[in-house]
C-alpha positions, 0 to 999 in steps of 0.5 A, a space after each residue: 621174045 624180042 619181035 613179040 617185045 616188038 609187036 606189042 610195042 607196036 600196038 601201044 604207040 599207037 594208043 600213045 599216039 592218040 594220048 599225044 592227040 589227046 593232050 594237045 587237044 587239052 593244052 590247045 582248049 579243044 578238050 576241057 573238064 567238062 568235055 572230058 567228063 562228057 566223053 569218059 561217059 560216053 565210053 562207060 555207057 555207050 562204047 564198052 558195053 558195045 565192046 562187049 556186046 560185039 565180041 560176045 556176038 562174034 565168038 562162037 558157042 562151045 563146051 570149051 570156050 565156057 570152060 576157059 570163061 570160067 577160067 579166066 574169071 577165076 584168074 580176075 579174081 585171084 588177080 584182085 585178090 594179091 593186088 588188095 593183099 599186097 596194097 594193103 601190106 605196103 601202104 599204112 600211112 596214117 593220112 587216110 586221104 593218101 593211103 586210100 588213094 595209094 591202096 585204090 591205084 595198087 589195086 585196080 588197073 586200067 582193064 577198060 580204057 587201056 587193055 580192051 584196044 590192045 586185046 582187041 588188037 593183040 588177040 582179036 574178038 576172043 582177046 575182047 572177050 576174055 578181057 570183058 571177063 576181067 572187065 565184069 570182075 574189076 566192076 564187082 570189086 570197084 562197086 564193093 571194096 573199092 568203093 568202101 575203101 575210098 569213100 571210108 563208109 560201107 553205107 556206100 555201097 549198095 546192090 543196086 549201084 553194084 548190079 546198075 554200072 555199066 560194065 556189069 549191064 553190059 557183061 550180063 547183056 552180052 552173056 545173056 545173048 550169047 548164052 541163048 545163041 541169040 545173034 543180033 540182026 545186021 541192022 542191029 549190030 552195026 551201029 554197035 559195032 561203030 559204036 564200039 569202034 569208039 572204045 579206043 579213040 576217046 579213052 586215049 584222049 581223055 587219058 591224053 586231057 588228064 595228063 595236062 594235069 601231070 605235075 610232075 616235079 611233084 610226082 617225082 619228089 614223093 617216094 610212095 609214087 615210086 612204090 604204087 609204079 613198082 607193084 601195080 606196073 611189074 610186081 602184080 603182072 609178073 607174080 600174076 604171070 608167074 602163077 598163072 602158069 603154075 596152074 597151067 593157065 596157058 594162050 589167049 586167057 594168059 596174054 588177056 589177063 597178063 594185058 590187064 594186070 600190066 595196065 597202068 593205075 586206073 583213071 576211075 582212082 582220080 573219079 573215086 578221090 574227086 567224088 570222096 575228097 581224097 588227094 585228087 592231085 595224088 590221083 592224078 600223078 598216079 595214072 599220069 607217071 604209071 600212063 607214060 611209063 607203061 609204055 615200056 613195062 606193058 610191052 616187055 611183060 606182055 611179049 613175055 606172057 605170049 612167049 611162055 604161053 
């Protein structure tokens, strides 16, 4: 277990290292607020679906890869689903801004900008290809109950904002070719793939710019900060794990699904309390603290799902 610790270690200091890059460019005025926002939606637009697009293309078409999508779908919806049960359980706080910012970070992880890189990396295209499975699963949910729960209004959500965001776009196109056994000509599928080569680089740095945002004296002081660590970091990934394997989930889809269950809290939770005038700064402790300590928790949980698996 201890060289497979070793090896995911491996992989994730080399996503830390390019946060480092990140939040230097944002103390040195390299990256600001703006070019951060300009950079998170050129990887929600243009980078993931490419991400996508690209391991669709490159898996190849059988009986049992469908059966093993539909699998690892399944393990994304039960996932969600003791997340939401167990947010809901612990934080009742009668301040609707926090309890919702809380509720939203227990939930949802980082599958996009933290996990896609290290399935690519861990797993190869078949990694990326299960993890756009839990990628189209977490769209569906942040676009209906997340959205509903943040925003606090149910006229919030729409079939159109939920069919219209890109991950969804993305994971329907790349299914739809894949489906149909349609491969993109090289002069088409090379600039997806250098477009795809974006999908870890600008993520980390975005994630890098925000944690100049860190106040972390405040972070420390608030006790609910500890809870949303315990739960989203290690009780969700290894209750997870543990059941996983109790219904025979075994290989790539347990390590794909373990990988974006550890990830830290999602940065769509600082985009989702800025929009519905939430605790922003709560927000941003959040993905700050479960950033930097995930270092330690995703290699440990990780290395222990491919030694079960």
């Amino acid at each position: 277990m201890w060289s497979n610790v070793l090896v995911v270690a491996g992989q994730v200091a080399v996503l830390f290292i390019l946060i480092a890059l990140g939040f230097v460019s944002g103390k040195a005025g390299l990256i600001n607020e703006s070019g951060a926002k300009y950079l998170t939606n050129i990887v929600l637009y243009l980078a993931t679906p490419c991400v996508m697009l690209q391991s669709f293309q490159k898996v190849g078409y059988s009986f049992s890869l469908i059966v093993n999508l539909g699998i690892c779908a399944l393990c994304a919806l039960l996932i969600q689903a003791l997340s939401i049960v167990i947010s809901r359980a612990v934080f009742r706080s009668k301040d609707e801004s926090r309890r919702v910012v809380l509720r939203f970070a227990t939930v949802f992880s980082n599958c996009g900008f933290m996990s896609l890189p290290l399935q690519q990396a861990l797993l190869g295209d078949k990694g990326v290809f299960y993890g756009s499975v839990f990628v189209a699963v977490f769209n569906i949910l942040v676009w209906s109950y997340g959205l509903v729960d943040m925003s606090g209004e149910k006229r919030n959500f729409t079939a159109k904002k939920l069919i219209l965001n890109p991950g969804i776009l993305g994971a329907l196109g790349a299914s739809i070719l894949f489906f149909l056994q349609i491969h993109l000509p090289d002069i088409l599928l090379s600039p997806v793939q250098y477009i795809a080569g974006l999908n870890t680089p600008l993520p980390m740095l975005v994630i890098g710019f925000h944690l100049t945002r860190f106040d972390i004296k405040k972070s420390v002081k608030d006790l609910s900060v500890y809870s949303v660590m315990l739960i989203r970091l290690i009780a969700i990934p290894c209750l997870s794990l543990l059941i996983m394997k109790f219904f025979g989930v075994g290989g790539d889809i347990l390590t794909a699904c373990t990988i974006a269950s550890s990830a830290p809290v999602a940065a769509t939770t600082t985009m989702f309390a800025t929009k519905f005038n939430r605790d922003v700064d709560l927000s941003v402790g959040l993905v700050s603290m479960s950033t930097i300590l995930s270092v330690i928790t995703m290699p440990v949980i990780i290395a222990l799902s491919q030694t079960l698996g």
